[in-house]
ROSE-313560 format. One record per residue: x, y, z of N, C-alpha, C, CB in turn; residue in three letters. Coordinates in steps of 0.05 Angstrom, whole numbers, plus 5000, padded with zeros to 4 digits. Last residue first. Glycine has a CB too. Layout:
XYZXYZXYZXYZAla
...
***
This chain:
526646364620523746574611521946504608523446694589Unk
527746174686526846124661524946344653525645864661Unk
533346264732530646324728530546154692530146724731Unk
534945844786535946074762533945984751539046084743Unk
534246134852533845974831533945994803532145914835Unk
537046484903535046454882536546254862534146764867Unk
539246184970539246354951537546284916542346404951Unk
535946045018538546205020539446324996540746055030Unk
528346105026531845975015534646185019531945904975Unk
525446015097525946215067528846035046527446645080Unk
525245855149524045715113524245845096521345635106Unk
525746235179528846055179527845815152529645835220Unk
521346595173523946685165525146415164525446895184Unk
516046325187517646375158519646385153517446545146Unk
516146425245515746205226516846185202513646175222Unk
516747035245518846825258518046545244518446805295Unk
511747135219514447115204517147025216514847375194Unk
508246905254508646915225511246915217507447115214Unk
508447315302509546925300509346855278507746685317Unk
506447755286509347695285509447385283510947795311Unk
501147745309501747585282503847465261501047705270Unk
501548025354501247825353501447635330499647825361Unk
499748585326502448455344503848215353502248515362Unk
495348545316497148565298499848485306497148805289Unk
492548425375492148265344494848205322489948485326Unk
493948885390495348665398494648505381495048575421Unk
490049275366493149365355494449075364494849705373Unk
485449085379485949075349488949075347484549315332Unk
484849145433484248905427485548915393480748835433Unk
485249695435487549555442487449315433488049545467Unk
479849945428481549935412483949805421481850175403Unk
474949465456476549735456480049725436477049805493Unk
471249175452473049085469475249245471473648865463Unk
466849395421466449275444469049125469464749095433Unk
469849685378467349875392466349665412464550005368Unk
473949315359474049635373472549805385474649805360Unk
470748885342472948965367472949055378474549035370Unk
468949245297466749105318469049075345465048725304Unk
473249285265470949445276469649435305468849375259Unk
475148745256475848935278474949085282477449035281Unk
470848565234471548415262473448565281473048125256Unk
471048885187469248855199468948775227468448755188Unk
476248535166476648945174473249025192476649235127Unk
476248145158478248075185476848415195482948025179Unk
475348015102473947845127473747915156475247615129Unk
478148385071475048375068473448205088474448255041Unk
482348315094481848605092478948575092483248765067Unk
483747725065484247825110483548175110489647785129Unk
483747845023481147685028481447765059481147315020Unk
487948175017485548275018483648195025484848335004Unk
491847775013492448085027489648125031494048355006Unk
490447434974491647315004490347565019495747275008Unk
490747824929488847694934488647674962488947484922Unk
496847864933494748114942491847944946494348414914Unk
497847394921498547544940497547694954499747624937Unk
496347414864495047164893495247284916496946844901Unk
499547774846496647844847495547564869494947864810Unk
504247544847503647784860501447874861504747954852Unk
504047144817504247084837503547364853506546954839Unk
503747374766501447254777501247154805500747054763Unk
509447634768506447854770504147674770505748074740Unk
512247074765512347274788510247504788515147404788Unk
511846694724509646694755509746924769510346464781Unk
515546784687512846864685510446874713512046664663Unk
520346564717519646954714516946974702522047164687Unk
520646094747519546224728518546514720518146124727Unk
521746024815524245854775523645954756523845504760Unk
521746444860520946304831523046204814519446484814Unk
523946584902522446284903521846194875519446294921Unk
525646964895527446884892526446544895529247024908Unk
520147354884522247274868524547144871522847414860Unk
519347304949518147174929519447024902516547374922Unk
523147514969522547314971521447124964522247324980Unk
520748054945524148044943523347664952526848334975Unk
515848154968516348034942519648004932514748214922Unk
517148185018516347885017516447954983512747755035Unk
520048695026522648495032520648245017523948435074Unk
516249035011517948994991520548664990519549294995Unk
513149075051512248995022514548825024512149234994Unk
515849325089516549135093516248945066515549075115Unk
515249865085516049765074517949425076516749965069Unk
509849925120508749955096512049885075506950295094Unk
510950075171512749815164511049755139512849525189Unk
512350585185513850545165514550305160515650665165Unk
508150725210508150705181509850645163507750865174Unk
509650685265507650415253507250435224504250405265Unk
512851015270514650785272512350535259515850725309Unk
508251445257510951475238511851175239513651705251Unk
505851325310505551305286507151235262504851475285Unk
509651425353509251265344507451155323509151205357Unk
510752045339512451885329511751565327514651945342Unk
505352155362506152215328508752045325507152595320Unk
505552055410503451885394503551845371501351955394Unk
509952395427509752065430507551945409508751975463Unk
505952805421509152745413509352535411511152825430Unk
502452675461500652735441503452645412499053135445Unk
504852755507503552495494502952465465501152455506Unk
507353245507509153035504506652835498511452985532Unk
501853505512504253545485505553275495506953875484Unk
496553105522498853295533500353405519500453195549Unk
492252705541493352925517495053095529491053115503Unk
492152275592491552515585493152635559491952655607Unk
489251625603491651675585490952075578491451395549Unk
484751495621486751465634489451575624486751225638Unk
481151415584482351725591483551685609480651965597Unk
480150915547479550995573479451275588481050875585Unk
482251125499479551055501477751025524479450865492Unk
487751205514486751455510483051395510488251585481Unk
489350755530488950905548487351275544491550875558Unk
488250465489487250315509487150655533489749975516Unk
492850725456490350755443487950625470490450545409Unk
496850455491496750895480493450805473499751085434Unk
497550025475496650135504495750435503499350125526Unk
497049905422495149895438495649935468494149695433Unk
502950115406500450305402497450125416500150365363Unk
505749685433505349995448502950075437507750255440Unk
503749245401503749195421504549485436505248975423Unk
506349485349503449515356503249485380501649335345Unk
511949485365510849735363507849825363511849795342Unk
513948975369513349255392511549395387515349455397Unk
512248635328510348555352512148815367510448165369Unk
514448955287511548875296510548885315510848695295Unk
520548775291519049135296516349095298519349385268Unk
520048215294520948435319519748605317523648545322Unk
518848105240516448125259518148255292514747735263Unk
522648385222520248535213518648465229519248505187Unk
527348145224527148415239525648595238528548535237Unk
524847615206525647555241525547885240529447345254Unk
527147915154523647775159523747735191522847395140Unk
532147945155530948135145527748095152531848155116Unk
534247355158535147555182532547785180538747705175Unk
533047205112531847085136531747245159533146845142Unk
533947595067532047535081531247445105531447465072Unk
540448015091539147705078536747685079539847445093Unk
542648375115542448265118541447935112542448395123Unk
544648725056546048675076547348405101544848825084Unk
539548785026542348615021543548515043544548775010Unk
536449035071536248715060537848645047534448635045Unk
539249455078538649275099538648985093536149325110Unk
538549715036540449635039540349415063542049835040Unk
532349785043532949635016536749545024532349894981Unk
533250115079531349875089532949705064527249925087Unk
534950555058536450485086535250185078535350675122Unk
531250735031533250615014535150525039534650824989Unk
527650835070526350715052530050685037523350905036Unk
529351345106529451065112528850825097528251055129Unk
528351775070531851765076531351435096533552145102Unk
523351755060524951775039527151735045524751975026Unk
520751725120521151515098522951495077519451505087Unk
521852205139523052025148523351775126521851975172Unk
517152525101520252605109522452355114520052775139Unk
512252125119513752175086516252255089512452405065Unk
511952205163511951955157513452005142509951815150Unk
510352855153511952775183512852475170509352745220Unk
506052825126508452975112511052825146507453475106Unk
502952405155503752365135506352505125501952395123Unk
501852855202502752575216503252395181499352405242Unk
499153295169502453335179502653025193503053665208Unk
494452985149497153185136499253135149496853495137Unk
491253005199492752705181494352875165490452455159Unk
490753545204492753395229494053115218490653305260Unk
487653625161489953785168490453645189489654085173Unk
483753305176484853145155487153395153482653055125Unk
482553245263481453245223483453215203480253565209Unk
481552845305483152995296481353035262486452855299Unk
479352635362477652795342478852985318476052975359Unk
481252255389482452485390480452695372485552455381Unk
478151765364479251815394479852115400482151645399Unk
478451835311475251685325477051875363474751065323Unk
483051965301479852135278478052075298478551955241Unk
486851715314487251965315484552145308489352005298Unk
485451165305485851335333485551575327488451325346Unk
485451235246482451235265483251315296480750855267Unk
490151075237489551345232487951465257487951375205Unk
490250505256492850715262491951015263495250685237Unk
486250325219486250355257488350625266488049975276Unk
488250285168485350365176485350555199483650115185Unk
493450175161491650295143489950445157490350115128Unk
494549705207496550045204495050145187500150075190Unk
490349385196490049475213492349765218489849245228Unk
491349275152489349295149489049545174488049025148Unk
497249015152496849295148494149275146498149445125Unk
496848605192497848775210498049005180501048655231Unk
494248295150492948335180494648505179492848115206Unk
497748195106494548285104494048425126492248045102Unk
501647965140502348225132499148405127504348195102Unk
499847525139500147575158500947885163501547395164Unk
499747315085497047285101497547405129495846965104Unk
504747435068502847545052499347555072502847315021Unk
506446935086507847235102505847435089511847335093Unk
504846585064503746655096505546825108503346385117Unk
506246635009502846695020501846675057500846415003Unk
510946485019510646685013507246795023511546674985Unk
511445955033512046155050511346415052513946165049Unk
509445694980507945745002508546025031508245455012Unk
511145714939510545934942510146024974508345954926Unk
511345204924513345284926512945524942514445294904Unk
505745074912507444984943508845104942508644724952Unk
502445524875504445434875504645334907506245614863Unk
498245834829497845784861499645474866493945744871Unk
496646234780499146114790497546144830502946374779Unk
491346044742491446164776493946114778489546024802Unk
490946174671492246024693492646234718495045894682Unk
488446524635487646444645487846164671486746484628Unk
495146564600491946634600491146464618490146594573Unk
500246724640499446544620495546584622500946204629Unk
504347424633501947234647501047044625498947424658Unk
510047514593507247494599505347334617506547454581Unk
516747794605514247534603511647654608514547274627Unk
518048324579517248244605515948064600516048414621Unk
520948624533521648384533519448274568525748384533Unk
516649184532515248914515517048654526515648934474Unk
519149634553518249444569517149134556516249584581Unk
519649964507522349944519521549654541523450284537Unk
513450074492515649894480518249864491516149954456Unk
512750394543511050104542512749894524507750154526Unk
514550854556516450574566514750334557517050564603Unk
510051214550513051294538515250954544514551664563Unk
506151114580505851064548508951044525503851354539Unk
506951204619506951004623507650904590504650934640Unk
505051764622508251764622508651324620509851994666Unk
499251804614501551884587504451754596502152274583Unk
498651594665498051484642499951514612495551594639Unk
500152034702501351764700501251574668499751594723Unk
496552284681498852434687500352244676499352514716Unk
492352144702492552214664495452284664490252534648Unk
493552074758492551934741492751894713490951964746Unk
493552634767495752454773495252254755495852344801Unk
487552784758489652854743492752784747489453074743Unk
484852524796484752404777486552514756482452384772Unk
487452834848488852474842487552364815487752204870Unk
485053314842487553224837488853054828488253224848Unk
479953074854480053164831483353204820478353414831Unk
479752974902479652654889479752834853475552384900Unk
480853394937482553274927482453014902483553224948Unk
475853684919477853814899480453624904478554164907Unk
469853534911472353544924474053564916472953424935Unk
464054094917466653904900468653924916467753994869Unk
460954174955459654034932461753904910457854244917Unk
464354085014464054294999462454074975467054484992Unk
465653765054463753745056462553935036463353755079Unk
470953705047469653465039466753475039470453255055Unk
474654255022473354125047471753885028470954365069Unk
480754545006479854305005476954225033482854135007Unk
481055095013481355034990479854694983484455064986Unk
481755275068478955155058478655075033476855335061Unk
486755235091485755525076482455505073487155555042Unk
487254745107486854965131486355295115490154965154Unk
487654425060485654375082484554615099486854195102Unk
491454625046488954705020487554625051488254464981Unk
496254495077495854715070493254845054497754725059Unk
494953905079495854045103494054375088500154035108Unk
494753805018492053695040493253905061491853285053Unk
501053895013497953974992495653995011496753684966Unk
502753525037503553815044501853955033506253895037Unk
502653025022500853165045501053455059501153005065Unk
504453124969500853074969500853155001499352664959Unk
509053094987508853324970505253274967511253304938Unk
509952615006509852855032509253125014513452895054Unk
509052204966507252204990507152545007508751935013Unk
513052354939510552414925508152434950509852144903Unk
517452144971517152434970515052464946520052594965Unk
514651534970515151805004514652064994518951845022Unk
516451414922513251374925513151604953512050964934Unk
522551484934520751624909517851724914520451424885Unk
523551034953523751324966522251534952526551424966Unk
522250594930519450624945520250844957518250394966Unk
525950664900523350614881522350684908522450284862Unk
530750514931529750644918528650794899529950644920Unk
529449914947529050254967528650464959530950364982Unk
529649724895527349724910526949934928527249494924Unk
535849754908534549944874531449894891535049704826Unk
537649564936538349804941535649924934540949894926Unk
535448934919533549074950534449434949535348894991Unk
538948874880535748954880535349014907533448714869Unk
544049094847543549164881541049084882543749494893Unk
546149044796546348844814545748924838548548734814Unk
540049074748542149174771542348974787541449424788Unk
534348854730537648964720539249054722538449034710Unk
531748824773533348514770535148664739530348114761Unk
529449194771531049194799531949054785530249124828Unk
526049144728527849344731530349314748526549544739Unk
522548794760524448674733526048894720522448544707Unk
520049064805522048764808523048764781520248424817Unk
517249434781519349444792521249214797518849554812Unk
513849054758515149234727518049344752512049624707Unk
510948824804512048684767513748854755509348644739Unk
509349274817510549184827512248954817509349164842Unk
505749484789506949644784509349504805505549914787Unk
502149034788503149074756505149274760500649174732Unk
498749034827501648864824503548944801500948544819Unk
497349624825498349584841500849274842496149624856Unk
492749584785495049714785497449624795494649904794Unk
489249304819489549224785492049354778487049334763Unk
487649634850488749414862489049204829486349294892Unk
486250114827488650074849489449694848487150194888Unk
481249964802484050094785486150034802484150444779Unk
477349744842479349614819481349684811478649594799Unk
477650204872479350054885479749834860478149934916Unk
474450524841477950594840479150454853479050844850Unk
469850274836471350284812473650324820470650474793Unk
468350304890469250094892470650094851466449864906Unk
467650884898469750754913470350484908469250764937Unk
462450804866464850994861467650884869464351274877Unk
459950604904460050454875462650624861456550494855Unk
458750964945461150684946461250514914459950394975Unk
456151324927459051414934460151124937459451634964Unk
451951184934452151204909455951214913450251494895Unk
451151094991452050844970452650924940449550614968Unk
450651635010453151455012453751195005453551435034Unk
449652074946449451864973451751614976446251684971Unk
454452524920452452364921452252184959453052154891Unk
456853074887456753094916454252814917455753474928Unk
460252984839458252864843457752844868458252674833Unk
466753094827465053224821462353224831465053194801Unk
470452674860470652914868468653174854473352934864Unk
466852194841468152274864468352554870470552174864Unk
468252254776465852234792466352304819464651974791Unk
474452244791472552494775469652504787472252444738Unk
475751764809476052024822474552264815478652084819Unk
474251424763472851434789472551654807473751284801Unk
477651564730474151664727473451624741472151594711Unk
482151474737480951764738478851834735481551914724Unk
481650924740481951134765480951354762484351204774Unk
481650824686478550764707479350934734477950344719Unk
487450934671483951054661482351064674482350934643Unk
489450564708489350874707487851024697490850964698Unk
488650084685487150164709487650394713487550024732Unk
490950224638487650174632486950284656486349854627Unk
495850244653495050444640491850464637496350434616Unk
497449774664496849974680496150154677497950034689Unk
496149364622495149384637494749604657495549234641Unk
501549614594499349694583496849634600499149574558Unk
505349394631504549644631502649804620505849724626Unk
504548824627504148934650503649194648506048894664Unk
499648634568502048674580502648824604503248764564Unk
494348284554495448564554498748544571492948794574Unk
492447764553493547864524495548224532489747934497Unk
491047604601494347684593495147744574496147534595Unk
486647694629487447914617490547924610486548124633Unk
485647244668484047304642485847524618481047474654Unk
488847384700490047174692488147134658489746914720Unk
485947824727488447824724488947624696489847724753Unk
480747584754480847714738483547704714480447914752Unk
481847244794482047084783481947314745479646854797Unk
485747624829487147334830486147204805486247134857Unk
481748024833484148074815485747774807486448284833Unk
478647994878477947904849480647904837475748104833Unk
481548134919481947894908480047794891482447724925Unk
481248674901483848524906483048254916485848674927Unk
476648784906477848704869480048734888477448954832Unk
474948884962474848624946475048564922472948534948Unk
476149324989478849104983477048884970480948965016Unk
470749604987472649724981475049544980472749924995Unk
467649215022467249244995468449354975465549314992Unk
470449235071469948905052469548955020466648715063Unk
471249685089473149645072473449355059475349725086Unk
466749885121467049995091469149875073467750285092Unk
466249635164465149565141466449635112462749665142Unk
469149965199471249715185469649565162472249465211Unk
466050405191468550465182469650185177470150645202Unk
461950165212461450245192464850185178459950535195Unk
463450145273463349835264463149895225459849615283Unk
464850745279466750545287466450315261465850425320Unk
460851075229461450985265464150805258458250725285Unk
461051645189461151425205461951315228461851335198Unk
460052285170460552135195459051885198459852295218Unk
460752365117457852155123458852065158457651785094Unk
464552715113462352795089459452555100464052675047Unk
467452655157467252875152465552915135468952955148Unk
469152035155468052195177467052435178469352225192Unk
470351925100468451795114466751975143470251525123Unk
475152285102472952325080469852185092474152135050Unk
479252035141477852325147474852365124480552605140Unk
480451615115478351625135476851885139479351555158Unk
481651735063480051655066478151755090480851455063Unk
486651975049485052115072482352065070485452415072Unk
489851595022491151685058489751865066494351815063Unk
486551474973487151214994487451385027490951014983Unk
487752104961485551924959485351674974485251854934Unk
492552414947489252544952488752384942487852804942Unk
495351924954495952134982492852374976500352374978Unk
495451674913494251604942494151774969495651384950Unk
497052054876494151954872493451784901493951744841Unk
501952074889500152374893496352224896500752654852Unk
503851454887503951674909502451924912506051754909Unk
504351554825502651394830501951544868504151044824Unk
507851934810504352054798502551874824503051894754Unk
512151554833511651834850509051954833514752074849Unk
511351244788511751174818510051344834514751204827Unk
513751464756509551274747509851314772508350844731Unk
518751724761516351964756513751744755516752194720Unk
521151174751520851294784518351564780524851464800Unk
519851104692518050924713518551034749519450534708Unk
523551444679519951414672518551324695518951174646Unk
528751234696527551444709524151524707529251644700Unk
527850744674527250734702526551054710529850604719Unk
529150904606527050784632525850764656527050674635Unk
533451234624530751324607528751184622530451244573Unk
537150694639537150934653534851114647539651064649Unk
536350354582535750294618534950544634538750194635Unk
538350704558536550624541534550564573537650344515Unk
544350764577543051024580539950934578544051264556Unk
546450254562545550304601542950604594549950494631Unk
542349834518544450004515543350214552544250214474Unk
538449564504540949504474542349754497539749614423Unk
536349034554536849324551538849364535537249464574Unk
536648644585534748664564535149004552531348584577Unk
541448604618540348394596538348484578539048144610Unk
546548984626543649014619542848764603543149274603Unk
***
């Protein structure tokens, strides 16, 4: 333990921080993972709307790039704790304030600050945990098994409140965004308990953009990843909401379904990457890419046509290929594992992680409109090959990655 007077002192810690994890997971699972259905069900939107909605909803992720760097008097965890505050008030309003549909996006756009203000900071605090063990990709897997079984315990919530009526979107209160603000306070307190055990974590340098050559690789696996989850986020679902006419009890079980598998494949993945290495580990991310979108736009091409009939076995097929498109939500993990090993400076690595996301989002805030529009004139296939296509990214990348990390500076 380098920074740690003692293993048990460590061990307290992380376990804190796997319970921030999994608060963090409930709060997306009633809220980020049934967006769409929320959109469709309280303001049925169209197609080109739905990819609108998410310029204004991903854009404090890349405010954050320049926000961030303002705010380093605070420390990573004390930072998370703020954006946890603002979550819950977002959600609160949200789930109290039956309002219009712009009043409702001013709303949506407070909690996408909190999230996406959160979100590196909680990825900062895992990478420098991980790095006090000698397994990090194990210890990464499992951190993000954790986030699964928070995930399948929120969609087992939604499944079951959905089909009682406990939860409707169209009722005067929504009772999930009221959940996720009590995850939220949840989180908050428990964040409160590790803040001094967390103080040795470099600090962001005030008001410096870390925007590094060194990096570079990194920001075009970051710009390429943007794309193919904008589109597993959004699209992936939307088949199922715009095409099939499914509701937010059917997104339930295609989540609790994801979430199951995830938790026992999510520390699989993290061994993987020991195992295999990055370079190898990035080449077996754009493989799984370019198939798996490259199927889900024929499925989605044929169901828009009706050439493609609902069937059980299709319909089977459709769910597992889902599941195979969700679970490249842990690929995250392999580019900031890449990241950190690009850095010489442990202080760059949570500013680097916010460029990142930046990267991530500006292709969310430019790209999520264009697929909209795609999809309602050139049909949903045109979007999923997109993603599929982007693989050539990380075949690029991979054989430019380093072989091994750089010894670090505090």
């Amino acid at each position: 333990m380098k920074h740690f007077q003692s293993e048990e002192q460590f061990r307290r810690t992380f376990r804190i921080f796997l319970a921030c994890v999994f608060c963090y997971g409930i709060v997306e699972g009633f809220s980020l993972n049934i967006f769409s259905n929320f959109f469709k069900d309280a303001y049925n939107v169209s197609d080109q709307v739905r990819g609108w909605i998410e310029t204004p909803r991903e854009s404090p992720g890349v405010f954050c790039m320049f926000y961030l760097p303002a705010l380093a008097a605070f420390s990573d965890v004390r930072l998370s704790r703020y954006a946890l505050i603002l979550g819950a008030i977002a959600l609160s309003l949200m789930g109290f304030l039956p309002t219009p549909f712009w009043t409702m996006m001013v709303f949506l756009l407070m909690f996408s600050f909190s999230s996406h203000t959160y979100y590196p900071m909680e990825g900062s605090i895992g990478l420098a945990l991980a790095g006090e063990t000698d397994n990090v990709g194990q210890t990464l897997g499992r951190i993000r098994s954790v986030a699964q079984v928070s995930y399948f315990v929120a969609a087992t919530c939604v499944l079951v409140f959905f089909r009682n009526g406990f939860f409707d979107f169209t009722a005067n209160i929504r009772r999930p965004f009221i959940f996720g603000a009590a995850a939220c306070l949840i989180e908050f307190v428990l964040f409160g308990l590790i803040e001094k055990d967390m103080n040795w974590m470099p600090r962001r340098e005030k008001g410096k953009l870390v925007v590094k050559k060194e990096f570079t690789n990194y920001y075009l696996l970051t710009f390429a990843y943007g794309i193919q989850k904008r589109i597993r986020m959004v699209f992936a679902l939307w088949m199922f909401t715009q095409l099939l006419s499914k509701k937010a009890d059917f997104t339930a079980i295609l989540l609790i379904i994801s979430a199951i598998i995830g938790i026992f494949v999510s520390p699989q993945m993290g061994k993987l990457l020991d195992r295999m290495g990055q370079k190898r580990a990035i080449i077996f991310e754009g493989v799984y890419m370019l198939v798996i979108f490259t199927v889900y736009g024929f499925v989605a091409k044929g169901f828009a046509e009706g050439s493609l009939l609902l069937t059980n076995m299709v319909l089977y097929f459709s769910i597992g290929l889902f599941v195979l498109a969700d679970l490249t939500k842990f690929f995250e993990f392999f580019h900031n594992f890449a990241m950190r090993r690009m850095a010489k400076d442990e202080q760059d690595i949570a500013a680097t992680l916010s460029v990142g996301q930046a990267i991530d989002h500006l292709m969310a805030i430019s790209l999520s409109p264009v697929f909209g529009i795609m999809w309602a004139h050139f049909g949903p296939q045109s979007v999923f090959w997109t993603c599929a296509a982007m693989s050539v990214v990380q075949f690029f990348v991979a054989p430019r990655l380093p072989e091994s990390e750089p010894p670090k500076t505090a």
